[in-house]
C-alpha positions as CSV (number, residue, x, y, z in Angstrom):
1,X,-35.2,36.2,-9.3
2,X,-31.5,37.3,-10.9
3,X,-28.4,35.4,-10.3
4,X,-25.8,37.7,-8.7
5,X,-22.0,37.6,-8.4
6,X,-20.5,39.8,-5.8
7,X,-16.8,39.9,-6.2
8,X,-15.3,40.2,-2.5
9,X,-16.7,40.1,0.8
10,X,-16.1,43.0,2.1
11,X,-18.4,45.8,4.0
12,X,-20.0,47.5,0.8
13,X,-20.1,43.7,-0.9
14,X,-22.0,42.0,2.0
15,X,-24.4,45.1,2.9
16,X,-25.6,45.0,-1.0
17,X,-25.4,41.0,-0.9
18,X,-27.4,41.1,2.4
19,X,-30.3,43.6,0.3
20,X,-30.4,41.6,-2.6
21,X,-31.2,38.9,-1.3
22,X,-33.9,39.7,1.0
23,X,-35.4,41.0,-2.4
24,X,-35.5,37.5,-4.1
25,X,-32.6,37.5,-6.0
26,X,-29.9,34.1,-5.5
27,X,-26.7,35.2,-4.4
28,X,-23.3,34.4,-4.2
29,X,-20.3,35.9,-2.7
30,X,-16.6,35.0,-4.0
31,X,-14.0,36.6,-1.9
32,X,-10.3,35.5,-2.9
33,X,-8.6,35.3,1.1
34,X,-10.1,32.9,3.5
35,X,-12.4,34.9,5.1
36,X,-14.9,37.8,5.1
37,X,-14.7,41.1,6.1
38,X,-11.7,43.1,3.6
39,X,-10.2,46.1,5.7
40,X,-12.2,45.1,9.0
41,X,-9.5,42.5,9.9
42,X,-8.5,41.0,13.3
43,X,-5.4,40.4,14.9
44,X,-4.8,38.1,18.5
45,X,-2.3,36.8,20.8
46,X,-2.2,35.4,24.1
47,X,-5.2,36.6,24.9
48,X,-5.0,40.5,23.2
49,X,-6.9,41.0,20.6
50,X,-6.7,43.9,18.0
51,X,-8.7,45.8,14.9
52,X,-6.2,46.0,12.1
53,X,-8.8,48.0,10.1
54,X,-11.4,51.1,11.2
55,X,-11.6,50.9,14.7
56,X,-14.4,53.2,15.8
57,X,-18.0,53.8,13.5
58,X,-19.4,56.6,12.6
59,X,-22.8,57.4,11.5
60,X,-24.5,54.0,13.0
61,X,-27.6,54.9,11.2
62,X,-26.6,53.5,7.8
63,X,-25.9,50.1,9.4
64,X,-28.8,50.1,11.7
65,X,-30.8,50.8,8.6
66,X,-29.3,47.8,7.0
67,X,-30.1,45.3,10.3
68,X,-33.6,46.5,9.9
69,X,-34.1,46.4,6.1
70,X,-32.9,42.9,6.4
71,X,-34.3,40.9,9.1
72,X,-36.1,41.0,12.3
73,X,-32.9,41.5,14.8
74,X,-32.0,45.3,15.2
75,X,-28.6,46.4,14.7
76,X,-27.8,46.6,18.9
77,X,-29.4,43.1,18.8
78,X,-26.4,41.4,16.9
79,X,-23.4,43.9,18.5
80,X,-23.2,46.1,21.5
81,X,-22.6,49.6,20.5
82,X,-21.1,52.3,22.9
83,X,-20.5,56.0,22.6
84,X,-17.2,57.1,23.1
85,X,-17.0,59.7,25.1
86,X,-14.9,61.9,25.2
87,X,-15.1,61.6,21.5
88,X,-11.3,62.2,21.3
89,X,-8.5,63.7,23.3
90,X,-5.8,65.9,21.0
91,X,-2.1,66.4,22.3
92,X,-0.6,69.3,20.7
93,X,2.9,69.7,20.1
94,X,3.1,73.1,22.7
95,X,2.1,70.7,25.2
96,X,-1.2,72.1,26.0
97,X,-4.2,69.4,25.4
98,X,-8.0,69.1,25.1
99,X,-11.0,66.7,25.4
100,X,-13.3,66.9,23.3
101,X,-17.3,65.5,23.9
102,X,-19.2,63.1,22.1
103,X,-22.2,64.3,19.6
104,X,-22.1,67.9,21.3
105,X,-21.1,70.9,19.2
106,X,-21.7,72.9,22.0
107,X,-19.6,71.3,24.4
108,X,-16.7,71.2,22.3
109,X,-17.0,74.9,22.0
110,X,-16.6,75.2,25.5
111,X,-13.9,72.7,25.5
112,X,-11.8,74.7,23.4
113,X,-12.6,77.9,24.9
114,X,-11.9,76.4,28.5
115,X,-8.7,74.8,27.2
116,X,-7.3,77.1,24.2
117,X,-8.8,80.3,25.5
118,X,-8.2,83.4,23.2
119,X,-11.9,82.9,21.6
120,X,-11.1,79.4,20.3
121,X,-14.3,77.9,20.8
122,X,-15.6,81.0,19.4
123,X,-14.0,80.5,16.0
124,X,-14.5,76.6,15.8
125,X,-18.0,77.0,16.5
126,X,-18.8,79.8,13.6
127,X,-16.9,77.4,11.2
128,X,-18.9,74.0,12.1
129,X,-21.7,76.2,11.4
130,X,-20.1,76.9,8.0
131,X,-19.5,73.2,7.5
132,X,-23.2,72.3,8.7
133,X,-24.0,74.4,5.4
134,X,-21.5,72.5,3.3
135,X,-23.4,69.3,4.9
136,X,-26.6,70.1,3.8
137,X,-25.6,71.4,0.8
138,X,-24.1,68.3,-0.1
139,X,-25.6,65.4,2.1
140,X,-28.0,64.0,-0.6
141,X,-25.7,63.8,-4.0
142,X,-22.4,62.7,-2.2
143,X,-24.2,60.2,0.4
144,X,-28.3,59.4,-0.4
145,X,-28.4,59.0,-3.8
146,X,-26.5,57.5,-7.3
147,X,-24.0,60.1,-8.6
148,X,-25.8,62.2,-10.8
149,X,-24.7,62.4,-14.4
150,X,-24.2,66.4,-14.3
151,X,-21.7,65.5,-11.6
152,X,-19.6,68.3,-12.9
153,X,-21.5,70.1,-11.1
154,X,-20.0,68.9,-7.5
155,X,-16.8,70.2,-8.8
156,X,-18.0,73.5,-7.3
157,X,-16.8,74.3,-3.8
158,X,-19.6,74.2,-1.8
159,X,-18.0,75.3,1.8
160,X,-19.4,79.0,2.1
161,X,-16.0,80.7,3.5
162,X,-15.6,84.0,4.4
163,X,-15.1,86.5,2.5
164,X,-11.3,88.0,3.1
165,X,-10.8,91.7,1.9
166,X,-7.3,92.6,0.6
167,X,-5.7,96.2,0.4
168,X,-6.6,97.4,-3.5
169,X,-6.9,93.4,-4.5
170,X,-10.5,91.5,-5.3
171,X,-11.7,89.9,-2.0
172,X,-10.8,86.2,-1.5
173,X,-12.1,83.1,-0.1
174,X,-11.0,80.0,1.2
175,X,-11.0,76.9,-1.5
176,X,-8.8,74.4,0.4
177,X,-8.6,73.3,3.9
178,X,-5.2,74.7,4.5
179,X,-6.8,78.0,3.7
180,X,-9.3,77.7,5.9
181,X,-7.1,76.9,8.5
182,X,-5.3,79.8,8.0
183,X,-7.7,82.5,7.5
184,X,-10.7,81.3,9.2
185,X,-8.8,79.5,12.7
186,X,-5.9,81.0,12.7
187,X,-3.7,78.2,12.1
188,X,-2.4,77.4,15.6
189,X,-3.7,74.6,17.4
190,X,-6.8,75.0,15.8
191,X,-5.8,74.6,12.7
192,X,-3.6,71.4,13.8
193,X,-7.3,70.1,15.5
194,X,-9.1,70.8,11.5
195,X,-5.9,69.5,9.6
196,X,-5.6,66.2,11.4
197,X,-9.2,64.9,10.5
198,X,-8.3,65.2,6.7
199,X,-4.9,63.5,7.3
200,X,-6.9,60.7,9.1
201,X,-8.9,60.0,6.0
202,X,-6.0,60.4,3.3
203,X,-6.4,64.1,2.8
204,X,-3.7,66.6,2.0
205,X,-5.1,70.0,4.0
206,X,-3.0,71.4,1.6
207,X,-5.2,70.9,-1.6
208,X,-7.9,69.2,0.2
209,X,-11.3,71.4,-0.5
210,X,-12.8,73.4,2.1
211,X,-15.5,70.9,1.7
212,X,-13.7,68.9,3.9
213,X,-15.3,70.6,6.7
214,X,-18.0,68.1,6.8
215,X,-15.7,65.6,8.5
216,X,-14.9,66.8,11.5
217,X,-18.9,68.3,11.5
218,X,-19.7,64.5,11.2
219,X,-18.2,63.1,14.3
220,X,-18.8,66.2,16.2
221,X,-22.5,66.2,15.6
222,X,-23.2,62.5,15.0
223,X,-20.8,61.0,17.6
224,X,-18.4,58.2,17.2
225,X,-19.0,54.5,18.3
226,X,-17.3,51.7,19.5
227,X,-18.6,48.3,19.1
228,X,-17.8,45.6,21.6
229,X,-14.7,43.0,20.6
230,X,-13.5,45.8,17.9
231,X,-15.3,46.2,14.3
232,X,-14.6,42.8,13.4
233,X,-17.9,41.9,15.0
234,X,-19.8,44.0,12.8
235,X,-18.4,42.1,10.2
236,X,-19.2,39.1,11.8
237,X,-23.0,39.9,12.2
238,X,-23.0,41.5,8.6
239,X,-21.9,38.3,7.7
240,X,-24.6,36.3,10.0
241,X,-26.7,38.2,8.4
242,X,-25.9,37.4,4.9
243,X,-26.0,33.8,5.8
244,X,-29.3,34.1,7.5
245,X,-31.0,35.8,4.1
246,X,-29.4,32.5,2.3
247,X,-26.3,34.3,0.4
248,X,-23.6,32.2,-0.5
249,X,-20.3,32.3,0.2
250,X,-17.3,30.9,-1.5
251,X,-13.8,32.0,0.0
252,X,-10.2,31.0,-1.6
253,X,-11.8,31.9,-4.8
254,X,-9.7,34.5,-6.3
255,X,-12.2,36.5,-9.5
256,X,-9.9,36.6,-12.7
257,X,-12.4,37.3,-15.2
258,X,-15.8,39.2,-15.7
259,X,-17.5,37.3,-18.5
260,X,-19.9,39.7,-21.1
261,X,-22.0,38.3,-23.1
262,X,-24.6,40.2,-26.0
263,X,-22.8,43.6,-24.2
264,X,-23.6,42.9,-20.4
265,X,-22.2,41.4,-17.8
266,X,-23.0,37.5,-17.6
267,X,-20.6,35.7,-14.8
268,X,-17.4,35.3,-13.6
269,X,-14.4,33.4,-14.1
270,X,-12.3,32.2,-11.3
271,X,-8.4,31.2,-11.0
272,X,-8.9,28.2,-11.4
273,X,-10.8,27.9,-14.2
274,X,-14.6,27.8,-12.7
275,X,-16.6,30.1,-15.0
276,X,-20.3,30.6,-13.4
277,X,-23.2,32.4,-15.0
278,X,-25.1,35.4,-13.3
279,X,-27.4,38.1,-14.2
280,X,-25.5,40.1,-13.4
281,X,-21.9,41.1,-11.6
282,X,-21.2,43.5,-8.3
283,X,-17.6,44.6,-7.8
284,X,-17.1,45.1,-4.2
285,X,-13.3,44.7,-4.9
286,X,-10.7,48.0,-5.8
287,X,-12.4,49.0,-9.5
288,X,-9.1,50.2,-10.7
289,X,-8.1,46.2,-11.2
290,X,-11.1,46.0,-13.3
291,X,-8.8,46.7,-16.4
292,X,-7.3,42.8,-15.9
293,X,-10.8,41.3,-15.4
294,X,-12.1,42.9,-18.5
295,X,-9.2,43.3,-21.2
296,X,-9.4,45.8,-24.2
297,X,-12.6,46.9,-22.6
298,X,-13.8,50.6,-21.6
299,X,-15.6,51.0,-19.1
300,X,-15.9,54.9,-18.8
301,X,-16.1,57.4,-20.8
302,X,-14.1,61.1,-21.1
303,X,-17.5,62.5,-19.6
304,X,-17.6,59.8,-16.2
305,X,-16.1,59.8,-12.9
306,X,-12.8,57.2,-13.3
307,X,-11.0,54.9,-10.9
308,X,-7.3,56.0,-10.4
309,X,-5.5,59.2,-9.9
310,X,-2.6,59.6,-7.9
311,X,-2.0,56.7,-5.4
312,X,-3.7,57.5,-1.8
313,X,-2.2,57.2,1.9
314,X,-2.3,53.8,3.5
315,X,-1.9,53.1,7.2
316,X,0.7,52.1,8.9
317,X,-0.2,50.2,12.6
318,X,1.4,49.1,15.9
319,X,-0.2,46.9,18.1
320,X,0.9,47.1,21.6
321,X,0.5,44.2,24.2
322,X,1.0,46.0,27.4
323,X,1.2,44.9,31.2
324,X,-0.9,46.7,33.8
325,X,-4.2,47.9,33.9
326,X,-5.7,50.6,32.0
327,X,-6.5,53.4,34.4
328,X,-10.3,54.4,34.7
329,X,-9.4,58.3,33.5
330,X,-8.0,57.0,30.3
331,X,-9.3,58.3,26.8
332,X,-10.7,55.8,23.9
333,X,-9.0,58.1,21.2
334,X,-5.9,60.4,21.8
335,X,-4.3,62.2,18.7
336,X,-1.0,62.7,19.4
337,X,-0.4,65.9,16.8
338,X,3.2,66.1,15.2
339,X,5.2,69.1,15.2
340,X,5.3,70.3,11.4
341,X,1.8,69.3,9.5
342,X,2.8,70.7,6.5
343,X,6.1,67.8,6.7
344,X,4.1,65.3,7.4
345,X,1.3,65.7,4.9
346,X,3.9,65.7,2.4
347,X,5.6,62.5,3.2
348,X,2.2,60.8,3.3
349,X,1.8,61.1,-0.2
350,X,5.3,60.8,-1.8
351,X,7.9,59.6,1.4
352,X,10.2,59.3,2.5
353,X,8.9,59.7,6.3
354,X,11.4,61.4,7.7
355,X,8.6,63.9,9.5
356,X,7.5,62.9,12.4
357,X,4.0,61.4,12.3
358,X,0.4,62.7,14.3
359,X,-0.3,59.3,15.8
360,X,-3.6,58.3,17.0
361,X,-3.4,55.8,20.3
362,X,-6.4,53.5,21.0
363,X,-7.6,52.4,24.6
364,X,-10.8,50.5,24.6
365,X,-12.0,49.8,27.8
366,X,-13.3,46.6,26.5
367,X,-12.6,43.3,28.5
368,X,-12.4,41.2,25.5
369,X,-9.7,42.8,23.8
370,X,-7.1,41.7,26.8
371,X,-6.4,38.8,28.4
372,X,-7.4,40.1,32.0
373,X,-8.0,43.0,33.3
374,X,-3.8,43.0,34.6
375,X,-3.5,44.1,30.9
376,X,-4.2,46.2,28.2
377,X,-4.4,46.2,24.4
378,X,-3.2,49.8,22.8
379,X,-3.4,50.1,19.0
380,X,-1.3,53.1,17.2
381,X,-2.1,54.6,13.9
382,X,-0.5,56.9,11.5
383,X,-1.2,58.3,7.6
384,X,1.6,56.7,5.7
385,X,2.9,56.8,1.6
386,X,1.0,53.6,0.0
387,X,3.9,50.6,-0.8
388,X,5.8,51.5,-4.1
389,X,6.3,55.1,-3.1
390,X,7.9,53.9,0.0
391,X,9.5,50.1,0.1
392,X,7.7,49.2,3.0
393,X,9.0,45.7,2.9
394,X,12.7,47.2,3.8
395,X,12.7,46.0,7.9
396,X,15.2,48.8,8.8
397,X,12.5,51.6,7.3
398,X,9.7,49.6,9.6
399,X,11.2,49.1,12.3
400,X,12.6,52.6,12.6
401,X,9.0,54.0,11.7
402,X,7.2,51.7,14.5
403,X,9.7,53.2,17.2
404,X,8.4,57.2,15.4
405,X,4.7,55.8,16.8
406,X,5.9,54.3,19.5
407,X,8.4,57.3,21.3
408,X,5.5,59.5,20.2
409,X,2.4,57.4,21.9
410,X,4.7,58.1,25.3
411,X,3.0,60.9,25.4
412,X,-0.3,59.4,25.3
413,X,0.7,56.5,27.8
414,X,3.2,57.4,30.4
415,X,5.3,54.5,31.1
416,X,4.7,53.1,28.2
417,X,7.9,51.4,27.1
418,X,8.2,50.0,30.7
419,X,4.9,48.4,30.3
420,X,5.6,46.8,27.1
421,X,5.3,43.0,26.4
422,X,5.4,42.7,22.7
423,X,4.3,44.5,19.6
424,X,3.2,43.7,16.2
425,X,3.4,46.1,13.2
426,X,0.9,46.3,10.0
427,X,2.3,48.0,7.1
428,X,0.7,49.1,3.4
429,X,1.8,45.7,2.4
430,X,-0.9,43.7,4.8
431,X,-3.2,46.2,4.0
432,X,-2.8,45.5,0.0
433,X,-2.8,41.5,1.3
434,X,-6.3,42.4,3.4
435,X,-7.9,45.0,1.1
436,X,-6.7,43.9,-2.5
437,X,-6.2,47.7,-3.3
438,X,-3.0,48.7,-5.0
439,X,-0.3,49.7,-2.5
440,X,-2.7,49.2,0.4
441,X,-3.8,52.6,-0.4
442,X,-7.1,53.5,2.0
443,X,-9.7,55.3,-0.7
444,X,-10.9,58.5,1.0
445,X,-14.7,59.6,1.4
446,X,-16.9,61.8,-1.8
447,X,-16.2,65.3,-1.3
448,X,-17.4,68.0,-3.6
449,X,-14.8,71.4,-4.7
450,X,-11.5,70.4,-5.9
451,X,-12.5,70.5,-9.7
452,X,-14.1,66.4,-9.0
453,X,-10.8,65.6,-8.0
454,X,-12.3,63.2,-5.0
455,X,-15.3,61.9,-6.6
456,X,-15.8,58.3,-7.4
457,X,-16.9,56.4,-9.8
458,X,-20.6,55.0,-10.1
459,X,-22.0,52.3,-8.9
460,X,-23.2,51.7,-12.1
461,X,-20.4,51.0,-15.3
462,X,-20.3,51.4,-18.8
463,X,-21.1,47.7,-19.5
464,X,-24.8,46.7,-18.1
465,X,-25.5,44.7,-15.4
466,X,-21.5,45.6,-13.7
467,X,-22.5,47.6,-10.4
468,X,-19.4,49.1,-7.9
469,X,-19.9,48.8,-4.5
470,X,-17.1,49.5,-1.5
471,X,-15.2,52.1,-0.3
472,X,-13.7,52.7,-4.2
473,X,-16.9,53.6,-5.8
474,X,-19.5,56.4,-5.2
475,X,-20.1,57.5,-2.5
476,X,-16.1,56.8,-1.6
477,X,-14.3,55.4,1.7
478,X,-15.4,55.0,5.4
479,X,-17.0,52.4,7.3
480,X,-20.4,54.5,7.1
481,X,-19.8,55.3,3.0
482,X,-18.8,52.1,2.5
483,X,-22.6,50.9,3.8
484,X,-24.0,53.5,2.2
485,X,-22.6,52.1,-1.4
486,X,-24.1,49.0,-1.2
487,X,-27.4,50.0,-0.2
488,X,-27.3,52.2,-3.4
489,X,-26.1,49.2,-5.4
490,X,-29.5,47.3,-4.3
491,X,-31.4,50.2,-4.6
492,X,-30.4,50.8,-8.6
493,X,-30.8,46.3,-9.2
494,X,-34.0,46.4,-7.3
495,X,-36.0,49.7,-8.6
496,X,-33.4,49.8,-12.3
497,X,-33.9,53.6,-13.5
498,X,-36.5,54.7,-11.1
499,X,-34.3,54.5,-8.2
500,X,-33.5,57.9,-7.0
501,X,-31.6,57.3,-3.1
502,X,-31.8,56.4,0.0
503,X,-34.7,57.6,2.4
């Protein structure tokens, strides 16, 4: 039995605590805010109640597999999960709209086709097919198993995109998503539909890879899920969990230092001075601060994946307290698309935002996220510039930026300012002060193409006995990835060098 340190208690951090210790090992969890959880945070008053993190889960399996790997009580035993269906609802700026199903590529076909006409469904359903490929193609390196150590090799674009001749040139294909948009959909609304599910994870579509295609194939073929009383519940019952298996947990207790001793990791230091001995040492926390935990030393090499790169998107949230009921037609998810992609995309990485944003508007139909059912608790989303490129402490820049979601949300909720009681806005900021990443910037999921540029680093380090777990280590952000990295964490303690993935 090992002593083992986790460093933050947030999704990746509790679902590897949660494995290690149902395989013998004594372990403790020291997370530096007051409670557990990291980006799935909760916000309430009078009687509303709102996700400030992911709102909606995808890919249930990987926590189902964790409920099941770890105790007797099945996932749907400790939160209610329900499809959301339709899976989304997209506002373009032309005015026109469509619904789209839940976990049925054939039905969105026909949604586009019945909504877009002009063989839209046609298109979008020969280029999932193209991203099921890239899916399968790349399903086992960037999700199942540790990052190989040829992972050069995942620099190579793996979408399979047409081939597009050219008038006495070399034929071309598609290498970014804004390509594909363009020479596989068409641009149009189409393209707006592809582009906004990179922008919701921090992608530019502009250099994005084409392997990017594997998000939207994700939620169209595996669904999307809500769980009861918002995503904070599955923190709860990860946590539950946790405390059930006997992990530890001490909160207010900031990590300062990772102690080394004969060249691998031994303990931690705290802020205020605790030092305590483990076996080793599991980073669930933002890996690009590791520099400060471990002075003058190197943890990678010039051959390994390495934390940093240019600073990535944040979010940037409105919470709406509204009076009158939610009507019984009403979407979970509405994108509200902006009018100029391109604008916006650019402004999310470098500001100012003077585009105006695509805004995603969530309704749950959930009673215990309102006071009554005389109410209704609407939370609005855009891709923002991470604090530092953009002073999002300046109240003018806010509160101008919370009116962009709001006026734009109208469209989403008619009478909306006339229902209004109060709102509450979440910048990068109280993401940084949630997450402990560096500008409240959101890490975005593995992808292979782009020369590496979105792969992560390993869950294992250059000093022994340090393992990376979270959404900023392999296999890279999401709810679902974030999962997914901590069972790989237990998997490479538990089996050492013969551990070769998830099955």
């Amino acid at each position: 039995m090992a002593r083992i340190a986790v460093i933050g208690a947030g999704a990746g951090a509790m679902a590897a605590a949660a494995r290690l210790a149902v395989a013998g090992h004594r372990v403790t969890v020291y997370e530096r805010s007051s409670t557990y959880g990291g980006a799935l945070g909760r916000f309430e008053r009078d009687g509303f109640v709102f996700d400030t993190g992911p709102a909606l889960l995808r890919l249930p399996a990987v926590y189902r597999d964790l409920f099941v790997k770890t105790g007797k009580e099945p996932l749907e035993s400790c939160v209610e999960l329900a499809p959301v269906d339709p899976a989304s609802r997209h506002l373009f700026a032309d005015g026109s709209e469509v619904s789209l199903p839940n976990a049925s590529r054939a039905g969105v076909v026909a949604a586009l086709d019945t909504a877009l006409g002009g063989g839209a469904g046609e298109r979008w359903g020969a280029f999932l097919g193209r991203a099921r490929e890239t899916w399968d193609r790349t399903r086992r390196p960037l999700l199942e198993e540790p990052l190989w150590p040829n992972w050069q090799v995942l620099a190579r674009e793996p979408y399979p995109a047409l081939e597009r001749r050219r008038l006495l040139r070399s034929p071309r294909r598609a290498t970014t998503l804004g390509e594909v948009t363009a020479q596989e959909l068409g641009g149009g609304r189409l393209g707006a539909l592809l582009e906004s599910y990179a922008l919701e994870y921090g992608l530019d579509p502009g250099t994005a890879p084409a392997a990017a295609a594997v998000l939207p194939y994700m939620e169209q073929t595996f669904g999307s899920w809500y769980v009861r009383g918002g995503t904070r519940e599955l923190a709860r019952a990860m946590y539950e969990r946790c405390l059930a298996r006997k992990v530890t947990f001490v909160f207010d207790a900031e990590v300062t230092l990772i102690r080394a001793k004969d060249g691998r990791a031994a303990g931690v230091e705290l802020a205020d001075g605790t030092a305590v001995d483990a076996d080793r040492v599991v980073c669930g926390a933002d890996p690009r601060g590791l520099h400060r935990m471990l002075p003058g030393r190197t943890l990678w090499g010039p051959e390994e994946v390495r934390p940093g790169g240019p600073a990535r998107p944040s979010r940037f949230t409105v919470l709406l307290a509204l009076r009158g009921a939610r009507p019984s037609d009403t979407a979970h998810r509405t994108v509200v698309h902006a009018p100029d992609a391109a604008a916006e995309a650019r402004a999310a990485f470098t500001g100012p935002h003077t585009a105006p944003p695509t805004v995603t508007v969530l309704r749950p139909d959930d009673p215990a996220v309102r006071p009554d059912d005389d109410h209704e608790a609407v939370t609005l989303t855009a891709t923002v510039a991470p604090h530092g490129p953009v002073d999002w402490t300046d109240g003018a820049l806010v509160g101008r930026y919370a009116e962009e979601l709001i006026g734009a949300a109208e469209r989403a909720v008619p009478g909306l300012r006339e229902r209004l009681l109060w709102h509450e806005v979440r910048t990068p900021v109280e993401v940084a002060l949630a997450t402990g990443a560096e500008g409240g910037s959101v890490p975005a999921p593995s992808l292979a193409g782009a020369d590496a540029a979105l792969l992560h680093p390993a869950n294992t380090t250059g000093l022994p006995g340090l393992h990376l777990a979270g959404g900023w280590s392999h296999p890279g952000g999401g709810l679902a990835h974030a999962g997914m990295s901590g069972a790989l964490v237990a998997g490479l303690i538990v089996e050492g060098e013969d551990f070769r993935g998830s099955r």
